[in-house]
C-alpha positions in Angstrom: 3.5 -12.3 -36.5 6.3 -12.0 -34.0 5.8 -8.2 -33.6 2.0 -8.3 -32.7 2.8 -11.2 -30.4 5.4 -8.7 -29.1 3.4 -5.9 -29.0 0.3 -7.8 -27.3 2.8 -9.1 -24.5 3.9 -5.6 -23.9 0.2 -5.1 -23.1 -0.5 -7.5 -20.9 3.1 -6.2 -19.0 1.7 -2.8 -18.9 -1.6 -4.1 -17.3 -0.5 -6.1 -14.9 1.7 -3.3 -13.8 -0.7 -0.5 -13.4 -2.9 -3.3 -11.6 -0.1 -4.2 -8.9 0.6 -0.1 -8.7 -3.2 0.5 -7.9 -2.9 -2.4 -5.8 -0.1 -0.8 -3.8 -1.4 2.3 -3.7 -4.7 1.1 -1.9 -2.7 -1.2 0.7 -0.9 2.1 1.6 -3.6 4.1 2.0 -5.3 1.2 4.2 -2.2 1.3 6.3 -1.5 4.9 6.9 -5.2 4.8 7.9 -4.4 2.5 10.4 -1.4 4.3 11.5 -3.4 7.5 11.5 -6.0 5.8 14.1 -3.1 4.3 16.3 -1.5 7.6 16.4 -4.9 9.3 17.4 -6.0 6.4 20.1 -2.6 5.7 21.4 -3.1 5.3 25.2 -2.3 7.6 27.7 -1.0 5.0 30.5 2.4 5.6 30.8 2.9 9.1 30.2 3.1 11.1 27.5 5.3 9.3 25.7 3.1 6.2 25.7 2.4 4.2 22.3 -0.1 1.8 21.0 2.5 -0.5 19.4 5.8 -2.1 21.0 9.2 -1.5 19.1 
């Protein structure tokens, strides 16, 4: 009994895994996409050197 119930939470461990690394890889695809766009829109007030965010 204690090896199927070991085996069946090793299953649900590898599912929730593969679900938070799809997850992952979607937010980072969202933000380079977002990045990408920034990158390509940034502003030209200011000179060349000029970007869309402040760091």
């Amino acid at each position: 009994m204690v090896p199927i119930l070991l085996v069946l939470l090793l299953a649900l461990v590898l599912f929730g895994v593969g679900f938070a690394v799809k997850a992952l890889w979607w937010i980072a695809i969202a933000v380079l996409v977002v990045w990408l766009l920034g990158f390509l829109m940034r502003s030209t007030a200011g000179g060349s050197r000029a970007r869309w965010y402040r760091w």
